[in-house]
N, C-alpha and C positions, 0 to 999 in steps of 0.2 A: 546509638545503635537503632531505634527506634524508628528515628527519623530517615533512616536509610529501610529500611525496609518496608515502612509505610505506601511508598510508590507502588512497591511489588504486591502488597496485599490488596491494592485497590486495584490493579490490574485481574489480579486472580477473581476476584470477584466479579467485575464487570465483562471477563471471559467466559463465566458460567450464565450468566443471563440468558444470551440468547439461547444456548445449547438446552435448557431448559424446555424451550417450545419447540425445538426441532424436531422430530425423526427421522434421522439418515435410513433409507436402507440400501443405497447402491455404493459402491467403492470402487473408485477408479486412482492411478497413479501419473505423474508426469514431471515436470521436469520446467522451471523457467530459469532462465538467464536475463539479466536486466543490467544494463548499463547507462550511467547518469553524470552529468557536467553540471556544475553550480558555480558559478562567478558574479562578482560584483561588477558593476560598471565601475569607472573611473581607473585609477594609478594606486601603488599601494601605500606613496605619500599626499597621494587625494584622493580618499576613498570615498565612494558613493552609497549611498541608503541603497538605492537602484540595483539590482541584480537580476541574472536571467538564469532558467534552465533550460535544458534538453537530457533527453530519454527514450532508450528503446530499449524494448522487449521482446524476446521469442518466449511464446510459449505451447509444451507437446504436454498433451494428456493421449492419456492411456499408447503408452512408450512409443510399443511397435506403428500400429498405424490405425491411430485417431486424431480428433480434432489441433488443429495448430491453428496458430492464432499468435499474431503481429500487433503491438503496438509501438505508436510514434506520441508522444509528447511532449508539450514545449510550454513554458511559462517566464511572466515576467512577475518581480516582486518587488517588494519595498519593505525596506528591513525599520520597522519603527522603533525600535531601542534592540539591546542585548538576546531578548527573552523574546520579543513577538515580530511576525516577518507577514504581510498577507501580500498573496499573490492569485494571478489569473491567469488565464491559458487557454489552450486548446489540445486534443486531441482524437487520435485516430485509430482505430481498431478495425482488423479484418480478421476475421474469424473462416477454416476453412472448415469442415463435419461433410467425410467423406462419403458418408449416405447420405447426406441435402446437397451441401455444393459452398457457396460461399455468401457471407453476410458483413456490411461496412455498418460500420458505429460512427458518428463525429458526436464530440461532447465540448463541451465551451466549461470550463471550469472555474470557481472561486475557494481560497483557502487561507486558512489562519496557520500559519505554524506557531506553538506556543511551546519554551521550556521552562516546563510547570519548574522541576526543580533541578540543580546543579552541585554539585562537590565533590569530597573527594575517593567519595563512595561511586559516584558516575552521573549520569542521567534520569530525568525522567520526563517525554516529551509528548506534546500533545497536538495530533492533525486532524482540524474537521477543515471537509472536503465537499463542497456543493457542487452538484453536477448537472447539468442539462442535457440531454443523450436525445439525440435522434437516429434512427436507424434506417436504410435506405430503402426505401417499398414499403415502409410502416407505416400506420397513421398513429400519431400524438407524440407532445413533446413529454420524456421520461425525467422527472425531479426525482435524483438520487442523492442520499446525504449520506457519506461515511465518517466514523468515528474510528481514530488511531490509536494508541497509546502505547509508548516504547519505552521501556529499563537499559538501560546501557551501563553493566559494571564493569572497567576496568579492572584486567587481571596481572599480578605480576608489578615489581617494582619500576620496568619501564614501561609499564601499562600500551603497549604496542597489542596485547590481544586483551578481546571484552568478549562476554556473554551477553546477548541480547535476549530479551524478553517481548514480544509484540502482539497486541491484536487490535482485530479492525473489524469495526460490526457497520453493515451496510443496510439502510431501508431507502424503498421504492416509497415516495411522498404523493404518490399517485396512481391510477389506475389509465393503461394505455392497453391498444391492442395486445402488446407484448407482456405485459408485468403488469403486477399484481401490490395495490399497495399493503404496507407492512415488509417484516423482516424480510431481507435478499440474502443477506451470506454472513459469516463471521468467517476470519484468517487468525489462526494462530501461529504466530512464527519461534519457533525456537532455534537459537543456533550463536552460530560462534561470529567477530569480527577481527581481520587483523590490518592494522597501518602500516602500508606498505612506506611510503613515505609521506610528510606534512600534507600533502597534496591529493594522495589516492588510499581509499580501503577498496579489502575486500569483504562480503559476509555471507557464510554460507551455511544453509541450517535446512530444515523441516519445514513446511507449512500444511497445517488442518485445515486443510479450506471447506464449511457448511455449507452449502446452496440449495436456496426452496427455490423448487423449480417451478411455471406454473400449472400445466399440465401431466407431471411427470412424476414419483416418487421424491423424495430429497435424495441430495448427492454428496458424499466426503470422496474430495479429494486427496492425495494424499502426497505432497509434492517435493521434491528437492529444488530448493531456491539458491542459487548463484547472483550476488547484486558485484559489481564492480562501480563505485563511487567516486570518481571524481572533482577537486573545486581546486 
């Protein structure tokens, strides 16, 4: 019993961290949909280390009519044993902010996917995510590093629905025009999963998303997340 809930206390803990140094004081609400592909190369009587993904994103803040914001991403991996998988990529972000106009992100990305621990209690997994972010009319390159950490308990005897647990703390490793190095944001995700079949989830829940802005107050988001997952 112990052993199962250790994951979730060391999660709890390292979600208060950041929120420690923040002060929120604005509040806004929205809304993202995310859908993701994951496959192996090869046959599934010759299976390959080698795998790719693909991923898109809408996302609306503040419902009626504020910022929206598009991304595209795409990676290749290599799965080194059961437990550790690293991969690279790229992707693309356009941002629209109906009182400015429109802003393109490209990031070239590196990552470890790790599951720390496995049984029959569920999951508990770990994604650090290195990022290099250029932004278009900006000057400097942006070194971003985020830190993931996900609970996954299956519910119910044919464990078809899980409770998920997640957060994700983000620092700027630099100072550019745009950003500011030290803390960028924490995600707290709460919410539900269910297996549609062997091949596709869905999960849909809450995100507390923190963001120090650099100019501007801090911001809580307040978001309804829709992922549709795919492999």
């Amino acid at each position: 019993m112990t052993k199962s809930f250790g994951p979730l206390i060391l999660l709890i803990v390292l979600i208060g961290l950041p929120a420690r140094h923040a002060m929120a004081t604005l509040d806004e609400s929205g809304v993202w949909i995310v859908g993701s592909y994951t496959h192996s190369f090869g046959t599934q009587d010759q299976p390959s280390r080698w795998r790719y993904s693909l991923q898109g994103q809408a996302r609306k803040f503040t419902l009626l009519d504020g910022t929206r914001q598009a991304v595209g991403r795409g990676g290749l991996g290599y799965k080194i044993n059961d437990r550790l998988t690293l991969w690279g990529g790229y992707a693309y972000y356009h941002t629209r902010v109906n009182s400015v106009g429109s802003t393109y992100e490209h990031r070239l990305w590196q990552q470890l996917s790790w599951t720390v621990g496995r049984g029959s209690w569920g999951s508990f997994k770990s994604r650090t995510r290195l990022e290099q972010r250029f932004r278009h009319q900006r000057d400097g390159t942006g070194w971003h590093i985020r830190q993931q950490f996900k609970v996954d308990f299956p519910i119910g005897q044919q464990k078809l629905w899980s409770l998920i647990v997640a957060d994700e703390v983000h620092f700027h490793l630099r100072d550019t025009s745009w950003s500011t190095k030290g803390f960028s944001q924490n995600r707290l995700f709460l919410g539900t999963g269910y297996k549609i079949s062997g091949q596709a989830t869905i999960e849909v829940g809450y995100m507390n998303q923190l963001i120090r802005l650099r100019d501007s107050p801090d911001l809580i988001n307040h978001l309804l997340i829709v992922k549709f997952k795919f492999k």
